[in-house]
ZARO-817218 format. One line per field, with one value per residue: residue number from 1; residue in three letters; x, y, z of N, C-alpha, C, CB in turn. Coordinates in steps of 0.05 Angstrom, whole numbers, plus 5000, padded with zeros to 4 digits. Glycine has a CB too. Example, Ala and Ser with C-alpha at 12.3 -4.5 7.8 and 13.67 -1.06 7.14 Angstrom:
% ZARO-817218
pos <- (1  2) .
code <- (ALA  SER) .
n.c1 <- (5264  5257) .
n.c2 <- (4886  4955) .
n.c3 <- (5156  5142) .
ca.c1 <- (5246  5273) .
ca.c2 <- (4910  4979) .
ca.c3 <- (5156  5143) .
c.c1 <- (5264  5258) .
c.c2 <- (4934  5001) .
c.c3 <- (5156  5157) .
cb.c1 <- (5226  5282) .
cb.c2 <- (4911  4988) .
cb.c3 <- (5181  5114) .
This chain:
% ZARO-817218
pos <- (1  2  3  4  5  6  7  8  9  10  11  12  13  14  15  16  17  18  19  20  21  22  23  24  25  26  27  28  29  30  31  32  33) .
code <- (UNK  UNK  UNK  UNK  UNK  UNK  UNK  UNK  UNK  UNK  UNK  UNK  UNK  UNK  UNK  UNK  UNK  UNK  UNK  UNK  UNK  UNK  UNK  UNK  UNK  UNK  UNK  UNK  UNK  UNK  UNK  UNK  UNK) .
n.c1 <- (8669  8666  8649  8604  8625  8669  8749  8768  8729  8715  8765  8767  8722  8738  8785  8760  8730  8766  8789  8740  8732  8782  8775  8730  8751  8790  8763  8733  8765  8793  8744  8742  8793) .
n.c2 <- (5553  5544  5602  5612  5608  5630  5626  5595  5582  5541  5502  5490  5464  5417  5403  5384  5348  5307  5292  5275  5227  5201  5188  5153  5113  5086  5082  5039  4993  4986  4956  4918  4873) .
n.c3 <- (0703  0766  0773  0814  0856  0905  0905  0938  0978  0936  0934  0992  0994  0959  0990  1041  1017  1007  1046  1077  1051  1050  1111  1099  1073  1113  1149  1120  1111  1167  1186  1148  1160) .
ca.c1 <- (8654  8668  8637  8589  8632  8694  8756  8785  8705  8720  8782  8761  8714  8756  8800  8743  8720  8786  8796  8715  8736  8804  8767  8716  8771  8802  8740  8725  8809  8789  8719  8742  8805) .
ca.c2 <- (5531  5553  5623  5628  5603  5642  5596  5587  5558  5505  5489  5481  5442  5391  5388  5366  5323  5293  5282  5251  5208  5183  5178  5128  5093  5079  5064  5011  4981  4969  4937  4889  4862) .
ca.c3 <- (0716  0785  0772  0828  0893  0902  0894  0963  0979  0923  0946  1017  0995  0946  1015  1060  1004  1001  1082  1087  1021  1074  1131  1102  1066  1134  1165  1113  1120  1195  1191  1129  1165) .
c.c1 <- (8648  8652  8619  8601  8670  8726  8773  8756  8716  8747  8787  8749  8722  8768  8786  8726  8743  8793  8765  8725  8760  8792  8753  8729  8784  8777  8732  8745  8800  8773  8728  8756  8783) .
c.c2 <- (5538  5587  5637  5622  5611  5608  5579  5567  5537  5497  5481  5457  5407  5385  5374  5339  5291  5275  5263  5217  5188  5174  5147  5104  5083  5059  5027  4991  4964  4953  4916  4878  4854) .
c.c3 <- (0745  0787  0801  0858  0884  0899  0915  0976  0969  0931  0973  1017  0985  0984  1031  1045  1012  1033  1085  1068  1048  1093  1130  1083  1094  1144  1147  1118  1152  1201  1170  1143  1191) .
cb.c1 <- (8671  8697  8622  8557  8623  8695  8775  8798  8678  8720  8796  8747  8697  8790  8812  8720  8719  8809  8797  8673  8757  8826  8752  8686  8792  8811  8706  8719  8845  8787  8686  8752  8832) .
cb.c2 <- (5505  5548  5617  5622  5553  5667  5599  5621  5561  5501  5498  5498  5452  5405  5404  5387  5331  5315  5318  5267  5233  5198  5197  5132  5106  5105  5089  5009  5028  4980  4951  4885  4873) .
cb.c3 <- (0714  0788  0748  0823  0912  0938  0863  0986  0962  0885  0941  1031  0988  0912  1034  1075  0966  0989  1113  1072  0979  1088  1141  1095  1046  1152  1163  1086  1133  1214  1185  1098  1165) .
């Protein structure tokens, strides 16, 4: 599946998915209250 992006790429990228994904979970947490 992964075939054309080495596998430290895709796992960089899952991580920065994972940290934008937190960030705008936070962000929403502080604007609803």
């Amino acid at each position: 599946m992964y075939g054309h992006f080495p596998p430290g790429l895709v796992a960089f990228g899952m991580l920065r998915l994972a940290v934008v994904g937190d960030g705008l979970y936070l962000l929403y947490n502080i604007f609803k209250s």
